[in-house]
C-alpha positions as CSV (number, residue, x, y, z in Angstrom):
1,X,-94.5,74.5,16.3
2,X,-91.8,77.2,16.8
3,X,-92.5,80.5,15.7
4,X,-90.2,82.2,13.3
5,X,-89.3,84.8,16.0
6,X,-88.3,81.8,18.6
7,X,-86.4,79.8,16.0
8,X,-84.5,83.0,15.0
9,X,-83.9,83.6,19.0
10,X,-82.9,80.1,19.6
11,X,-80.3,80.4,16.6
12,X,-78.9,83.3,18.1
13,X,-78.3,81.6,21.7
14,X,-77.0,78.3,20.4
15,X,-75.6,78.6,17.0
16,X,-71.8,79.7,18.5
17,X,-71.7,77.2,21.0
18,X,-73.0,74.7,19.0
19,X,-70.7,75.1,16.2
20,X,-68.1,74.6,18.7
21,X,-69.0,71.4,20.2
22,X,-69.6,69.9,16.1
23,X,-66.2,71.3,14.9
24,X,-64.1,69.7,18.1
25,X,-65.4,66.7,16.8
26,X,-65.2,67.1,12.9
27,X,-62.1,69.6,12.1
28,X,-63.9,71.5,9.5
29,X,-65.5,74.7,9.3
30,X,-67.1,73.9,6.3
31,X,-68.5,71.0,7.0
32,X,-69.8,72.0,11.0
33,X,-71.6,74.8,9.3
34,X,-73.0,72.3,7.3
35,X,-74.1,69.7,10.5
36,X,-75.2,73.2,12.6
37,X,-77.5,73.9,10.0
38,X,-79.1,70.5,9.6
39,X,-79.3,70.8,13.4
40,X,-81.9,73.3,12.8
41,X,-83.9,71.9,10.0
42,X,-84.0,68.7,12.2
43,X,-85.4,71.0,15.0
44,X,-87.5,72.6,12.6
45,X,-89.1,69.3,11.6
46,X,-89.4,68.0,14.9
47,X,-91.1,71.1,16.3
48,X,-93.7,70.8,13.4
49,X,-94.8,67.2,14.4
50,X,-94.1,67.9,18.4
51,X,-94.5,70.2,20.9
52,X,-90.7,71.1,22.4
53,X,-90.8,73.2,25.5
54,X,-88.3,75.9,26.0
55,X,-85.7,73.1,28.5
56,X,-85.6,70.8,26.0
57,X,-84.7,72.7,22.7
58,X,-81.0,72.9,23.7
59,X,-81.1,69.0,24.6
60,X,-82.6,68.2,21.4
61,X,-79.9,70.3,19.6
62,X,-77.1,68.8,21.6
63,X,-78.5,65.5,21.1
64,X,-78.9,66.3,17.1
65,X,-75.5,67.4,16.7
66,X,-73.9,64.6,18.3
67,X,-76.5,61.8,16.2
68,X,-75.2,64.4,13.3
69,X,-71.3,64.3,13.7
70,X,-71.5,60.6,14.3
71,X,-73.0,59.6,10.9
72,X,-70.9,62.4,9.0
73,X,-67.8,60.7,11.0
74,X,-68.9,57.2,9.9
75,X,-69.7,58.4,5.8
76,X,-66.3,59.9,6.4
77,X,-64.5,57.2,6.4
78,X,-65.9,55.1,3.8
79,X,-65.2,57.8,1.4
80,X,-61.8,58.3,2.4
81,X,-59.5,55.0,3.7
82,X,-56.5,55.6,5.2
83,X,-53.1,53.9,3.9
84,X,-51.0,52.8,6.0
85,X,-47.1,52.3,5.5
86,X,-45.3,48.6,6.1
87,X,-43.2,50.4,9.2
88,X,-46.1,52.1,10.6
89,X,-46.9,51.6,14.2
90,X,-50.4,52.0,13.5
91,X,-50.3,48.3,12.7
92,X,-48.7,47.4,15.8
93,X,-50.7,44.4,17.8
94,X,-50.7,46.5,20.9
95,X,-52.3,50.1,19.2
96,X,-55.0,47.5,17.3
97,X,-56.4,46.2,20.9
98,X,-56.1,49.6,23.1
99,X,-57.8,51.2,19.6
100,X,-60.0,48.5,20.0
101,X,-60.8,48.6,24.0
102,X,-61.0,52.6,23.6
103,X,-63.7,52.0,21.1
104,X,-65.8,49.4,23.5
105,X,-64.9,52.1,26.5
106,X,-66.6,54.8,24.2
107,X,-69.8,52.8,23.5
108,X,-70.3,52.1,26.9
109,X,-69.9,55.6,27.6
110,X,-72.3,56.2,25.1
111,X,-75.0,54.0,26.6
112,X,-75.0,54.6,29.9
113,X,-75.2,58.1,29.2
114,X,-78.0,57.9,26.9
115,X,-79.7,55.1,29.7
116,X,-79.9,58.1,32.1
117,X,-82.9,60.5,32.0
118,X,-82.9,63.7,29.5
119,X,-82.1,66.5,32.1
120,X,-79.0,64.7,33.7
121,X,-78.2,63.6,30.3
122,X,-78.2,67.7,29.0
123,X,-76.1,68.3,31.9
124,X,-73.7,65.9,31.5
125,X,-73.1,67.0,27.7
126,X,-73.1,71.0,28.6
127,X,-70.5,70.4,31.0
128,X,-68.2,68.0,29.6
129,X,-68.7,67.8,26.2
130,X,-69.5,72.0,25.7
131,X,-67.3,73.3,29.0
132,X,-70.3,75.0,29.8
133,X,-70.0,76.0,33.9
134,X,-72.8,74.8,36.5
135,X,-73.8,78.2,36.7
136,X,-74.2,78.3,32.7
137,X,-75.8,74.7,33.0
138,X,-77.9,76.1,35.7
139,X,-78.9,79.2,33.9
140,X,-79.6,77.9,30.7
141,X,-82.0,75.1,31.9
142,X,-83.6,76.9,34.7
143,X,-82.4,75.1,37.9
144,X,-80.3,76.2,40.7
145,X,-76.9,75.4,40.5
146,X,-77.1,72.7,43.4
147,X,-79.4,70.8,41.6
148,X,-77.1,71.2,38.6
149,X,-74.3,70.1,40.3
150,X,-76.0,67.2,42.4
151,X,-77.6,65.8,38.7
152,X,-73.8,66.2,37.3
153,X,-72.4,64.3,40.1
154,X,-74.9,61.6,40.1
155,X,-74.1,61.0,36.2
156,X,-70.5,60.9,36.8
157,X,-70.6,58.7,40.1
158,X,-73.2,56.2,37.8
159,X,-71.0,55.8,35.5
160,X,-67.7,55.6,37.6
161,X,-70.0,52.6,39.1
162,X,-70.6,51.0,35.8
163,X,-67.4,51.1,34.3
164,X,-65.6,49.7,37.2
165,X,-68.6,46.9,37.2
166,X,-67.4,46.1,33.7
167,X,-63.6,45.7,34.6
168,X,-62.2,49.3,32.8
169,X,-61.3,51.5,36.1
């Protein structure tokens, strides 16, 4: 279980760049205070029930937040349909199927990223997700920056590998 001092430290360190990686997806302050902070009582909870060593805190946040912005994204837009005008181009064939593919392309983003193991994964999310630097990414987990970088490009050569397998580079 985290202590109240560690919780309060790990706040400090990760609430900022946190908040930034939940509101580039949401577009609300409001409601990415709102996600950072069930974040924590997630973290909170999960420390209670498991032991979370220092590496994997941040991963677990990261992880949080995305599982987080995802289901506030998806209650989002039940709540709120959009209209669309008779001339729109938003019901043009052509925007429907490239919406469409974009959406498969995502998902199989998605699930090769979350088939790789946790470290590469927290890598891969720091860097491109966050814009954290190798030498951040290196810092924060406790790793040189080689084996940073090497993990990085491993993930990104993957799934360079796998997307071409499945026909979209």
């Amino acid at each position: 279980m985290l202590t109240e001092s560690r919780l309060c430290e790990v706040y400090a360190l990760c609430k900022k760049e946190l908040f930034v990686y939940i509101y580039r997806f949401v577009h609300s302050h409001e409601s990415s205070e709102d996600i950072l902070h069930d974040c924590f009582e997630n973290l909170i909870k999960y420390s209670i029930k498991y032991d979370l060593a220092d590496v994997n805190i941040r991963s677990f946040l990261y992880r949080t937040a995305h599982n987080l912005v995802i289901n506030h994204i998806k209650r989002d837009r039940r709540i709120t349909p959009a209209t669309l005008e008779e001339d729109s181009s938003v019901t043009d064939a052509n925007y429907m199927e490239g919406a469409f593919e974009l959406d498969e392309l995502n998902r199989e983003i998605y699930d090769r990223i979350q088939s790789t193991d946790s470290v590469a994964r927290s890598i891969f999310i720091m860097n491109k997700e966050s814009g954290m630097s190798i030498a951040q990414i290196a810092s924060t987990l406790g790793m040189s920056e080689r084996t940073a970088r090497r993990k990085l490009a491993g993930v990104i050569e993957d799934l360079g590998n796998h997307l071409k397998k499945l026909g979209f580079l």
